[in-house]
DOKOL-394662 format. One record per atom (N, C-alpha, C): atom name; x negated, y, z negated. Coordinates in steps of 0.2 Angstrom, whole numbers, plus 5000, padded with zeros to 4 digits. Layout:
! DOKOL-394662
site  x  y  z
CA  X  Y  Z
...
This chain:
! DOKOL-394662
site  x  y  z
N  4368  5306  4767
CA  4372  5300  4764
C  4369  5298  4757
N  4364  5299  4756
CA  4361  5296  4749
C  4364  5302  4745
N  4363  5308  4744
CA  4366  5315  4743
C  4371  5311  4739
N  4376  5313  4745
CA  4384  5308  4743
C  4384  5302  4741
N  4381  5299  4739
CA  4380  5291  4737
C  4378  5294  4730
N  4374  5297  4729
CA  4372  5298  4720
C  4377  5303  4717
N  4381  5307  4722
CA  4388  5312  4718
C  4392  5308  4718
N  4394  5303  4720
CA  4401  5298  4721
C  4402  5298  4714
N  4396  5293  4710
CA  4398  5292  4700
C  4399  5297  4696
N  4395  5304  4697
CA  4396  5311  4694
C  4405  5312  4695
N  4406  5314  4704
CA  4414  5314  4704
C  4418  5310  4701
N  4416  5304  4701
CA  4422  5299  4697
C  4423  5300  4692
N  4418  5299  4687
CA  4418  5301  4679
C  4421  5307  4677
N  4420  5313  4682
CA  4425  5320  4680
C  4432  5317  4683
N  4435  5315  4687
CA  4440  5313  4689
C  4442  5309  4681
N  4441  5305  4680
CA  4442  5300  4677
C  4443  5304  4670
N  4439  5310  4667
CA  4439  5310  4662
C  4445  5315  4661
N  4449  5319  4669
CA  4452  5325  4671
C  4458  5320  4668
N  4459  5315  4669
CA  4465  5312  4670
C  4464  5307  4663
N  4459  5307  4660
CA  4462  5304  4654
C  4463  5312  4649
N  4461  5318  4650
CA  4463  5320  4646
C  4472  5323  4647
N  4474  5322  4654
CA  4479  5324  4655
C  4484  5319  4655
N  4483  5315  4654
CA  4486  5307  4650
C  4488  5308  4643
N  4484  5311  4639
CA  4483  5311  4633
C  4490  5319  4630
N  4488  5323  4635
CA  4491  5327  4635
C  4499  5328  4636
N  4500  5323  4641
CA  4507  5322  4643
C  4510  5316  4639
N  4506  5312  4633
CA  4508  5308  4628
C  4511  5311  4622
N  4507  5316  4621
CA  4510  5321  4616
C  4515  5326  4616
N  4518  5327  4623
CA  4524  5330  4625
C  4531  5326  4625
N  4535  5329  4620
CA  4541  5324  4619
C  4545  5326  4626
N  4547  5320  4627
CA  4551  5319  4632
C  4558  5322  4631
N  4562  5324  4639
CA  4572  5326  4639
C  4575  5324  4633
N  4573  5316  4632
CA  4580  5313  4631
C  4578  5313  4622
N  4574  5317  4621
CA  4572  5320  4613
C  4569  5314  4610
N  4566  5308  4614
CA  4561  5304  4611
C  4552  5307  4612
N  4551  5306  4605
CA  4541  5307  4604
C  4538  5303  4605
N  4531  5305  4608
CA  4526  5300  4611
C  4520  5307  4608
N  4518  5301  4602
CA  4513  5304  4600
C  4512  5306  4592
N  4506  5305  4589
CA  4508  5307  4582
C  4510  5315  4583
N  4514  5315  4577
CA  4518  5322  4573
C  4518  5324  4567
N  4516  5330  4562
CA  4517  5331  4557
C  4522  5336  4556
N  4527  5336  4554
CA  4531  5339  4554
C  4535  5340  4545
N  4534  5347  4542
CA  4534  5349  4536
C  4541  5348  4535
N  4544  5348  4529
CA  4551  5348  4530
C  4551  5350  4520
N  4547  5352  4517
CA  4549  5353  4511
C  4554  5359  4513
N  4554  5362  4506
CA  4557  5370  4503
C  4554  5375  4505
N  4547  5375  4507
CA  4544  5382  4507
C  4545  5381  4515
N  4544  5375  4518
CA  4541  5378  4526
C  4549  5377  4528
N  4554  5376  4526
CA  4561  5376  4529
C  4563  5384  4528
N  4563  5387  4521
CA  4562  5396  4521
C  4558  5397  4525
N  4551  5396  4526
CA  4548  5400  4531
C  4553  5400  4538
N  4554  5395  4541
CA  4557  5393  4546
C  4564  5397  4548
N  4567  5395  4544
CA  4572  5399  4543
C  4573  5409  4542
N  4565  5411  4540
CA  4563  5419  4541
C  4562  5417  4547
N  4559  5415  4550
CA  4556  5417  4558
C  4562  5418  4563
N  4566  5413  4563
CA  4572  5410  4565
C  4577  5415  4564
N  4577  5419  4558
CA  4581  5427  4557
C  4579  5432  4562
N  4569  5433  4559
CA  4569  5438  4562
C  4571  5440  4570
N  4571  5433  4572
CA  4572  5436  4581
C  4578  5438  4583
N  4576  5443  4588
CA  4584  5448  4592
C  4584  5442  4598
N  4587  5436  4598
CA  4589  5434  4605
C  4590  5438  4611
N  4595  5446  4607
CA  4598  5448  4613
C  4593  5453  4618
N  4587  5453  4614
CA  4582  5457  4619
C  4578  5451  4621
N  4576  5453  4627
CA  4571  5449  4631
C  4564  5451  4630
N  4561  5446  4628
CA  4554  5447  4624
C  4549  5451  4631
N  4552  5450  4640
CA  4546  5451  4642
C  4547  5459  4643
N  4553  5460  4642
CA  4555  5471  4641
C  4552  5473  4634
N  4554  5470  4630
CA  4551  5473  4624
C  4550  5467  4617
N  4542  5464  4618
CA  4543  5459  4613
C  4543  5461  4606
N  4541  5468  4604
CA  4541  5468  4595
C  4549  5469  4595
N  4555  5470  4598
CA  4562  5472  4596
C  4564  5464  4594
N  4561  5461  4601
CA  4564  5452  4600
C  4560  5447  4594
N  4554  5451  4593
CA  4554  5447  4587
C  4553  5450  4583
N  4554  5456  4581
CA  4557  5458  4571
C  4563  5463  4572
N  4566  5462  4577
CA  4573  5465  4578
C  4579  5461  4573
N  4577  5457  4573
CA  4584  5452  4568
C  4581  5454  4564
N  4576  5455  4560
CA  4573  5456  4553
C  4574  5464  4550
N  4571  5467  4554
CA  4576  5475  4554
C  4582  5476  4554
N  4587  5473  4559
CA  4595  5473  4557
C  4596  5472  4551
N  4593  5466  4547
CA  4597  5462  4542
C  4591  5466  4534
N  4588  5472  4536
CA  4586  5473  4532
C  4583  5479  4529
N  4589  5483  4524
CA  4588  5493  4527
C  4583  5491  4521
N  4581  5499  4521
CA  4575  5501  4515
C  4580  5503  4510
N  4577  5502  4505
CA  4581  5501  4495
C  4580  5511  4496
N  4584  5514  4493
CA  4583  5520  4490
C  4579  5523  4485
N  4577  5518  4483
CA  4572  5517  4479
C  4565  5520  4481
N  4565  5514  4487
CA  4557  5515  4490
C  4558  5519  4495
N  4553  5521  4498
CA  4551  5524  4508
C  4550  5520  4512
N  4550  5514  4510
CA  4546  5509  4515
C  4549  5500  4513
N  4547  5496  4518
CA  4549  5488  4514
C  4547  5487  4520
N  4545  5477  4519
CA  4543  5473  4523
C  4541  5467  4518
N  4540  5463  4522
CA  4541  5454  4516
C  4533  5456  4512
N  4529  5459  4513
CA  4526  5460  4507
C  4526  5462  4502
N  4532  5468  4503
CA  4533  5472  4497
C  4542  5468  4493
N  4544  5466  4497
CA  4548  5459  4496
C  4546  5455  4493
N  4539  5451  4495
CA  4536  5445  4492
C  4534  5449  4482
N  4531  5456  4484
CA  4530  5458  4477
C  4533  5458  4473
N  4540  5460  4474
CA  4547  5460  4471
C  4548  5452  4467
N  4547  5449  4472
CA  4550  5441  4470
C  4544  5441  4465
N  4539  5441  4466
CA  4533  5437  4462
C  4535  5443  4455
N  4535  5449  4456
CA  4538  5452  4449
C  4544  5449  4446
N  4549  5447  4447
CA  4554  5444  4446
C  4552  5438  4441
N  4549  5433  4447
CA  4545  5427  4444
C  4543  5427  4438
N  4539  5433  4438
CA  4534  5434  4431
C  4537  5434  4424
N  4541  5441  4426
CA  4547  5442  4422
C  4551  5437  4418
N  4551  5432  4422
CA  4556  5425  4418
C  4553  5423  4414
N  4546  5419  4419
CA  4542  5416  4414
C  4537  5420  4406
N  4539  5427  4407
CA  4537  5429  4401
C  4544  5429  4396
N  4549  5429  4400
CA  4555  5432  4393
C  4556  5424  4391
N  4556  5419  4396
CA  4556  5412  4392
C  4551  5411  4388
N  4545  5411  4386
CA  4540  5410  4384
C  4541  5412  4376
N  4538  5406  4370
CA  4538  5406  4365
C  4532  5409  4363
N  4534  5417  4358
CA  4530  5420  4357
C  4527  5417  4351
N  4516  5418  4351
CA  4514  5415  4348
C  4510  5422  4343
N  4507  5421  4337
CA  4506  5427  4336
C  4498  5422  4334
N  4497  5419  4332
CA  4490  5417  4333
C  4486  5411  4335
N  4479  5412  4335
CA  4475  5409  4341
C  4480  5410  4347
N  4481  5415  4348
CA  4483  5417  4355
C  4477  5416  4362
N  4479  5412  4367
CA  4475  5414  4372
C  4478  5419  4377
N  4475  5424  4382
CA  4479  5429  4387
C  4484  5429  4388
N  4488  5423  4389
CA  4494  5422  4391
C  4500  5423  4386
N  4498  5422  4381
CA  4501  5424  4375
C  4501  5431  4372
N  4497  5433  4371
CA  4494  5441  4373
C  4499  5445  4379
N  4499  5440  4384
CA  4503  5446  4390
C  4510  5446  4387
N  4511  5440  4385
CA  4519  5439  4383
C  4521  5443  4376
N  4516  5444  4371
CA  4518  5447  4366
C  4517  5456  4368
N  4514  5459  4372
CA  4514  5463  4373
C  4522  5466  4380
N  4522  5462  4382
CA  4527  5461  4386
C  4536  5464  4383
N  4535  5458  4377
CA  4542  5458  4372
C  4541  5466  4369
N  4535  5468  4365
CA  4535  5475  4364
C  4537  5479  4367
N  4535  5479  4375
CA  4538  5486  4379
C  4547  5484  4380
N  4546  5477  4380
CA  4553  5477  4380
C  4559  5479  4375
N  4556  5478  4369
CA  4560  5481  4364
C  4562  5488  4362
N  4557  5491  4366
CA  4558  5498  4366
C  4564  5504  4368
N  4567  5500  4374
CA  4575  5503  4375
C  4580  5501  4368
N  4581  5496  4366
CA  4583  5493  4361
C  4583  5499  4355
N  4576  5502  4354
CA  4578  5506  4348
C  4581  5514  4348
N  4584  5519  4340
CA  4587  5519  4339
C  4585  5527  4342
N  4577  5527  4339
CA  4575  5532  4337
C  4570  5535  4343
N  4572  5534  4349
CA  4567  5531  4352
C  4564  5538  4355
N  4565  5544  4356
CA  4563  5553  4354
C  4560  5553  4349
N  4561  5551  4342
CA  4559  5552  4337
C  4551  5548  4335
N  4552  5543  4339
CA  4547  5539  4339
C  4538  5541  4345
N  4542  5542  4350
CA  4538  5545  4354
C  4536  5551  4352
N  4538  5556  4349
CA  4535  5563  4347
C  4529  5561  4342
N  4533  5555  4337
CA  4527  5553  4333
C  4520  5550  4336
N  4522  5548  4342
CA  4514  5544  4344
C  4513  5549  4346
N  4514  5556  4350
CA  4512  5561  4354
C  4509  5565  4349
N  4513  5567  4340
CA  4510  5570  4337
C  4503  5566  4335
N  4502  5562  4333
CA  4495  5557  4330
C  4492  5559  4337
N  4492  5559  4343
CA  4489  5559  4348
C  4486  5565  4351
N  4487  5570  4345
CA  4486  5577  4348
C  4492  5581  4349
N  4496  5580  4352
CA  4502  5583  4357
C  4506  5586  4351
N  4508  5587  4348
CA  4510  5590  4343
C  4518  5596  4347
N  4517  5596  4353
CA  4522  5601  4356
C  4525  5598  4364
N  4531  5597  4362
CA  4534  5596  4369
C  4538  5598  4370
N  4541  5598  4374
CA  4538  5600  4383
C  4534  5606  4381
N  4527  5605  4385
CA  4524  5612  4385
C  4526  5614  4391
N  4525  5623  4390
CA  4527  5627  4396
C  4522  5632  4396
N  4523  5639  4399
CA  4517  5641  4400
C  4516  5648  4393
N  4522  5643  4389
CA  4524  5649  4383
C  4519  5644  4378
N  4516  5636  4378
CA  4516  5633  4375
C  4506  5635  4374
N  4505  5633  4368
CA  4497  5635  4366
C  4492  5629  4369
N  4489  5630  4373
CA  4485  5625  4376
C  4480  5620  4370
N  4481  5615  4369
CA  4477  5612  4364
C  4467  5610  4367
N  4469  5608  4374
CA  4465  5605  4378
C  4464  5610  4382
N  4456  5608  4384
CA  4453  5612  4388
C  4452  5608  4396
N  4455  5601  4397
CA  4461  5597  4401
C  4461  5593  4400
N  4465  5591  4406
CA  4469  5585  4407
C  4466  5579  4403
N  4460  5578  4406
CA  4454  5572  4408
C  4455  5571  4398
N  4455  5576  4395
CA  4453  5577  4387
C  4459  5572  4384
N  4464  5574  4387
CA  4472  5571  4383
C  4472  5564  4386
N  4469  5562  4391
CA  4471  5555  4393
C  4465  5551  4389
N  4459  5553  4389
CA  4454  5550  4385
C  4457  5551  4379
N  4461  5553  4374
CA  4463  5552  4368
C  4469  5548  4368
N  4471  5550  4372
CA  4478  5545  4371
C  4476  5537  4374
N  4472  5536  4377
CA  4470  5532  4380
C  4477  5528  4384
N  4478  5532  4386
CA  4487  5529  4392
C  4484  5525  4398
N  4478  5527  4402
CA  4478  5523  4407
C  4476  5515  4406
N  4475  5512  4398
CA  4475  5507  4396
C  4478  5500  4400
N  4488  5505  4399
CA  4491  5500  4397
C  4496  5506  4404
N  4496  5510  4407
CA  4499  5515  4412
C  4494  5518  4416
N  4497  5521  4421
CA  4494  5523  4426
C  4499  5532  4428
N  4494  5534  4427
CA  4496  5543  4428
C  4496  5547  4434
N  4501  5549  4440
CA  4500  5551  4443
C  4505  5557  4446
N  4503  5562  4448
CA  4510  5566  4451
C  4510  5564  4460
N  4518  5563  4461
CA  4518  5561  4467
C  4524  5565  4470
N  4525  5564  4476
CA  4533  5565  4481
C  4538  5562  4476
N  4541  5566  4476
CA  4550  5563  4474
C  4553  5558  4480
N  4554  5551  4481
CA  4555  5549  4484
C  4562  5550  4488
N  4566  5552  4481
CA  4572  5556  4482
C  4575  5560  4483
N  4567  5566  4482
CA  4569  5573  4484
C  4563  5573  4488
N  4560  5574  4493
CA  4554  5574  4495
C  4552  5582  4495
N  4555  5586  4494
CA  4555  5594  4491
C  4550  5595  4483
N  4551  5591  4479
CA  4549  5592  4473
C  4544  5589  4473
N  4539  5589  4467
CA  4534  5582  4464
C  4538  5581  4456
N  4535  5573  4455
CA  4536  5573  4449
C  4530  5567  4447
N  4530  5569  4440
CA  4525  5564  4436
C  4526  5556  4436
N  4523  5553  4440
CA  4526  5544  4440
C  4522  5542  4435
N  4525  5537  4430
CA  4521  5532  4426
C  4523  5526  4430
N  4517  5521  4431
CA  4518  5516  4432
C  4512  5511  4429
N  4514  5504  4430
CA  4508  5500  4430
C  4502  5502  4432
N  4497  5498  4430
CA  4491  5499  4431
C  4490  5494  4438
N  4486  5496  4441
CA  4483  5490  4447
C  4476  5488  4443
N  4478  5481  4445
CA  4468  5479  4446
C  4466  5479  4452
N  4459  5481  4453
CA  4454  5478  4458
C  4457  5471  4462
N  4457  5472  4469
CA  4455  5466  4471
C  4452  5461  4471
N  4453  5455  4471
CA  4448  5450  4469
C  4448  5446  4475
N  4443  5446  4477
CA  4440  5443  4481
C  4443  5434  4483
N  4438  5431  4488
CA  4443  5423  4488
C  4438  5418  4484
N  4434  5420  4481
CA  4426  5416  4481
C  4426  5419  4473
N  4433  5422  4469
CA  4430  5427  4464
C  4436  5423  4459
């Protein structure tokens, strides 16, 4: 009896505490009739209404999530979204890159070119407008053989009829110093996956860390 006489307060206090946390719990369950009990934060800008509204796309109601859940949740997002002919591949990452290129894009071509005490930003922008101008001109064959002859390159297209100037590759990119400002690779033709061909692209930076 003493036993049970000293567990009696241990039992109540777990009791006590079972039922005040499920009190608490059931305070913060909104009710049928669409009334809340309990505080809520609920987002309602611009960004989390787009998110909302992507998540809200991507679902297939018509598949049932317990037969196959990846169809019912990025089955709406698949439908509403084939791959560019362009690319091999897409997903809101390579989406989100698009956009943020996009982005960039604006705020450089609005941007008041400054030509001195330039800070980076200004730097990106005047160098920005330069590539841009470039379709713009007349001579633009004529111009490029001039940078390629200053650069060495005196012959182009080379074939296997052309006179080797370099003894490689590595020799003409260190002169020309192209990887600067491009990026030189040979890849798949995305459009013909039979061939290769020479991509120029952007340069990547290194990733930066979160602390960086």
């Amino acid at each position: 009896m003493r036993e049970q006489h000293e567990l009696m307060p241990a039992t109540n206090l777990a009791v006590v505490a079972f039922l005040s946390a499920w009190a608490s719990l059931v305070a913060s369950v909104p009710v049928e009739n669409g009334e809340t009990k309990g505080n809520y934060t609920v987002c309602d800008t611009e960004v989390c209404l787009q998110r909302a509204k992507l998540i809200s796309e991507s679902i297939d109601e018509c598949v049932d999530p317990c037969e196959d859940f990846y169809s019912y949740a990025c089955g709406g997002w698949i439908k509403g979204h084939n791959i560019p002919e362009s690319k091999s591949s897409t997903g809101t990452s390579e989406m989100q890159d698009d956009q943020l290129q996009e982005t960039l894009k604006s705020i450089l071509e609005n941007m008041t070119v400054v030509y001195e005490c330039q800070n980076i930003t200004d730097k990106a922008a005047v160098a920005y407008n330069a590539c841009m101008a470039v379709p713009e001109l007349k001579d633009q064959p004529d111009v490029m053989r001039e940078i390629m002859n200053m650069s060495g390159l005196p012959h182009w297209p080379i074939t296997n009829d052309t006179e080797i100037m370099f003894a490689n590759c590595t020799e003409v990119l260190n002169k020309t110093g192209i990887f600067t400002v491009l990026s030189v690779h040979v890849d798949r033709d995305v459009m013909n996956l039979t061939s290769n061909i020479i991509r120029l692209d952007q340069i990547e930076f290194n990733t930066v860390g979160r602390t960086e």
